[in-house]
N, C-alpha and C positions, 0 to 999 in steps of 0.2 A: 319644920320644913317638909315638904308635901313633895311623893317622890315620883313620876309619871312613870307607870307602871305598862303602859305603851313597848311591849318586847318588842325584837326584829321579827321574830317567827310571828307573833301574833300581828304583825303589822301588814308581812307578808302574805298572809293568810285572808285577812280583812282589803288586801287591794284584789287579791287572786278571786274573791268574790263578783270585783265589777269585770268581767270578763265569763259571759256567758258558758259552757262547754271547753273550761279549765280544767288541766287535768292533773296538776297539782304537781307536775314535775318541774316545771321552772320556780317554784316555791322551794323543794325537794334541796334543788341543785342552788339556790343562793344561803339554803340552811346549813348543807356543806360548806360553802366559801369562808361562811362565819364562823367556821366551827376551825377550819387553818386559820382563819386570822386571828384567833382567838390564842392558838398555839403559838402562831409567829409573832404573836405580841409578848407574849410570856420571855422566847427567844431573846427579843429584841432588848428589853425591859434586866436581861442580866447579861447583855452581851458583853459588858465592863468588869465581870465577873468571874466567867469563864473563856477559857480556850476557845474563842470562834470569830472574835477581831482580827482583823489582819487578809493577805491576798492566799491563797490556796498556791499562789506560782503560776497557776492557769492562765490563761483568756480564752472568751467567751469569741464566741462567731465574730462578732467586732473587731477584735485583735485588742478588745480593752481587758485590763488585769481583773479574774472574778477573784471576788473576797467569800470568804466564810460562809458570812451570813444569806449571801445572795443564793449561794447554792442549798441551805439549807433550808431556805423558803419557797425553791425552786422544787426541791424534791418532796418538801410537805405539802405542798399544795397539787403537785400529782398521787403522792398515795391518797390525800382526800378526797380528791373527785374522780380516778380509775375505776372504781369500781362498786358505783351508784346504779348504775345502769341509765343515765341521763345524757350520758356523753357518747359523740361516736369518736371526738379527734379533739384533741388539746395542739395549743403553740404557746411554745415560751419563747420571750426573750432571748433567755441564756441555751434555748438548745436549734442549731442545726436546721433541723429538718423537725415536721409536725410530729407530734408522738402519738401514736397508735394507743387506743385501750387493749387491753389485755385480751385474747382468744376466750380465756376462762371468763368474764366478766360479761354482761349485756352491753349491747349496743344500743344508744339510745338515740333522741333524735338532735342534740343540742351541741353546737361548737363551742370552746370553751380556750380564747385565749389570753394572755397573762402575763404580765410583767413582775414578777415574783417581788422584787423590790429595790425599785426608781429612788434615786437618786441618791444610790448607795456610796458612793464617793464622800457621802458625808456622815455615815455610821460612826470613824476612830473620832468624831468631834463631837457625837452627840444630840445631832441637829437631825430636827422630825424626816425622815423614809416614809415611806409608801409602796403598797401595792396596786396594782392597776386590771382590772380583768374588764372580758370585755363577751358576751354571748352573743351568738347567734342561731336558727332554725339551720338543720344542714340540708343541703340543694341536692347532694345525693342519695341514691335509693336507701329505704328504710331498711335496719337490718342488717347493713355490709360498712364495712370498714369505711370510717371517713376518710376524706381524701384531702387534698392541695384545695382544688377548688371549693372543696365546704370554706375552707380559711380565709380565702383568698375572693371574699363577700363587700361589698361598697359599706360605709359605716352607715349607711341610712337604714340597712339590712338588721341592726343589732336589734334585738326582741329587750336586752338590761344588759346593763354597765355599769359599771363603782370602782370603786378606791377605798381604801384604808390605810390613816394618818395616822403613823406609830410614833407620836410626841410626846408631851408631859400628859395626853390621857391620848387615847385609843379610840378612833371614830371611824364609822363605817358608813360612807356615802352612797346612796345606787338611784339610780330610778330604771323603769319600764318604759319612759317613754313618754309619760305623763304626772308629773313632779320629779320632785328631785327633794330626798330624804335623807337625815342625816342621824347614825344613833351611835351613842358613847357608851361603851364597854363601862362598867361599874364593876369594879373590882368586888368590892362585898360579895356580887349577887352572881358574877361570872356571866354575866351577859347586857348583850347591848341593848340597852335603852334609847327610846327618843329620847333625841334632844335638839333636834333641828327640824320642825317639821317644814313642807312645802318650802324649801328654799328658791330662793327670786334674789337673785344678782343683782343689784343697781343699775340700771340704764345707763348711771353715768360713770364714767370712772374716776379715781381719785389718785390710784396706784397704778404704777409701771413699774414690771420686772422683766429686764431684759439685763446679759450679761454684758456692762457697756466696756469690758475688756475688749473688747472686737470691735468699737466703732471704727476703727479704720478701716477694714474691713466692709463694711456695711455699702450698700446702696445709697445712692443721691437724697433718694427720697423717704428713709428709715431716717436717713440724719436728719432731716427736717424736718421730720413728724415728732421727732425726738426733743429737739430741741423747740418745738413750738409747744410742747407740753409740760417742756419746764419755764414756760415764763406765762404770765400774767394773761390774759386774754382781753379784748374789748371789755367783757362784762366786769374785768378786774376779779374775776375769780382768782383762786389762789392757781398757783402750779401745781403738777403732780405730783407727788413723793415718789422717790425711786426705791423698794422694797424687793428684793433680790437674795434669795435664800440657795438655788442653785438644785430644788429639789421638786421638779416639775407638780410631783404633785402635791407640797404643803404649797408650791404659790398659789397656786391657782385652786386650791381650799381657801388659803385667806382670801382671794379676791373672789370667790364664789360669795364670800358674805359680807365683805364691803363693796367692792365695786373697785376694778381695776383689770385690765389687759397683762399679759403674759405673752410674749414674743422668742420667739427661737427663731431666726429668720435664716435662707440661703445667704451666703455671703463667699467673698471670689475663693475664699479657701473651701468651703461646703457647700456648692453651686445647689445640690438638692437640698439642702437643711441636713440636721443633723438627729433630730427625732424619728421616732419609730409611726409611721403610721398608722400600723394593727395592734402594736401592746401600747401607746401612747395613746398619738391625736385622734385615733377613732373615737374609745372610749371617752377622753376626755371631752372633745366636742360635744357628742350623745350628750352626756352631762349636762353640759353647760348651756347647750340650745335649748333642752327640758328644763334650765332655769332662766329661758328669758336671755340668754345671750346667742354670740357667733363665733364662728371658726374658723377662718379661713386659711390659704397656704397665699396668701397674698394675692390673690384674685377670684379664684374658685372655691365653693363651699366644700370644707376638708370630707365631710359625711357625705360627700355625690365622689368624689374619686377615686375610679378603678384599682386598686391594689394589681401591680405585676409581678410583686417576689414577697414572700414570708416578712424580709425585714427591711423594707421599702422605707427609703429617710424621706421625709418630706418639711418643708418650712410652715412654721405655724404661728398666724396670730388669733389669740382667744382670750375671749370676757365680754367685757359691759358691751352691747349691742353699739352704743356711739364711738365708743372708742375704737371698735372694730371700723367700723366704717371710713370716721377718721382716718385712720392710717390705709385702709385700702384705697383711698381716694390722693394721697402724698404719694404713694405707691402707682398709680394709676397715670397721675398726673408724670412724675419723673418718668414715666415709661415713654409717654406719648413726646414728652423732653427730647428724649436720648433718638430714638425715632427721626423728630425732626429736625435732629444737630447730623445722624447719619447720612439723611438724604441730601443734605447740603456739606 
């Protein structure tokens, strides 16, 4: 068996090439990200093992319970990249307000923010987690302290974004902007290997993951979309399969490579949605557009909208380009519905 010797660094290295007056720090800075998640895998991988299951007693700025693990992927992936000299400001998820690099450390020119690890509610069962990061160029002066507004950047702004899928193997997603790459941790070798090159979404989709505990809840026209995708169509296609893992980013890694949509939507309990849009639907959009799909919050493209606060919830539907539009179009339509039921 022949073993693609294609590393991340060297992969990284060879795209940093087609970019004329590269200067090798966004290379730098995604060699760090691998190098926590390489540790936060290890973590994850004996968390059944050791003392680190379970809630800390905490919560997190949400008011939701933090566990163990989430805080110690939150703190390793700040002592990883504090003190590179590529960053001038980090945001997490789990903290507050943006966190400052360090006085002692350089400042550099790159924002760097982070969902330590998505869809943590399902560590005590064993079910694939994830991290989410998300870069950008910072908009303030070089050299001084990052600010709110370096963070606080439209997602079309990201310069690289990825994820890493802590399942029965370990895989690190990113692209620049132009592909979208996928490479699996090999345990033997202690690093990530290709094994996804140039990933390309399906146009069509096959799968829907949405939590249908909430359909009463839902909009006119999410139920309809919904249920016109579980049956049979003119062409007699099949229906979609409902595939629902509850862990934003292992669904929407499988339907990055089969083909299928992923919905979090507002609904009359969560009128703004319930996703994050700086450690979530930014990055993951980026993603997913650079593999041939879209992202919307149910009308607007998610990567054109303004960011007003750190942990701004927004509604998001993302994947296979038809499927998107499909539903913003049953969404479009109920809109214009309700509209001309009000005027009369």
């Amino acid at each position: 068996m022949s073993i693609n010797f294609m590393t991340l660094p060297r992969h990284i290295l060879e795209q940093e090439k087609k970019y004329p007056g590269a200067t090798g720090e966004l290379s730098a800075l995604l060699h760090d990200l691998a190098l926590a998640a390489k540790v936060i895998s290890l973590e994850v991988n004996k968390a059944g093992l050791v003392d680190i299951l379970g809630f800390t007693g905490d919560n997190n700025v949400h008011g939701e319970q933090v566990k163990k693990l989430d805080i110690y992927a939150h703190d390793m992936l700040i002592r990883a990249m504090d003190h590179g000299g590529h960053l001038c400001v980090m945001a997490s998820e789990e903290e507050e307000n943006i966190i400052h690099i360090p006085q002692k450390h350089k400042i550099g020119k790159y924002v760097l923010l982070f969902d330590p690890l998505d869809g943590s509610s399902n560590i005590d069962a064993n079910v694939s987690i994830g991290t989410i990061f998300s870069i950008y160029r910072r908009i303030s002066p070089d050299g001084t302290p990052g600010t709110l507004e370096d963070c606080l950047q439209k997602g079309v702004e990201q310069v690289a974004a990825g994820y890493i899928v802590y399942g029965s193997s370990t895989i690190l997603v990113y692209t620049t902007g132009e592909g979208v790459f996928g490479f699996t941790l090999d345990p033997a070798f202690g690093e990530f290997l290709l094994s996804h090159d140039n990933i390309r979404i399906p146009e069509k989709a096959r799968i829907y993951s949405i939590n249908e505990g909430n359909y009463k809840y839902w909009r006119t026209g999410l139920k309809k979309y919904i249920k016109y995708i579980q049956a049979a169509d003119d062409r007699d296609e099949k229906p979609y399969s409902a595939r629902y893992i509850g862990s934003m980013v292992a669904d929407i890694h499988r339907n990055l490579l089969y083909g299928g949509i992923f919905i979090y939507p507002a609904d009359k309990r969560n009128p703004n949605g319930k996703l994050r849009l700086m450690y979530e639907c930014n990055p993951m959009a980026f993603i997913v557009e650079a593999a041939g799909g879209k992202a919307i919050d149910g009308k607007n493209r998610i990567l054109e909208i303004q960011p007003k606060e750190l942990h701004q919830r927004v509604p998001i539907y993302i994947g296979s380009a038809e499927a998107v539009d499909m539903v913003k179009k049953f969404l479009i339509e109920d809109e214009i519905e309700e509209a001309v039921h009000s005027k009369n």
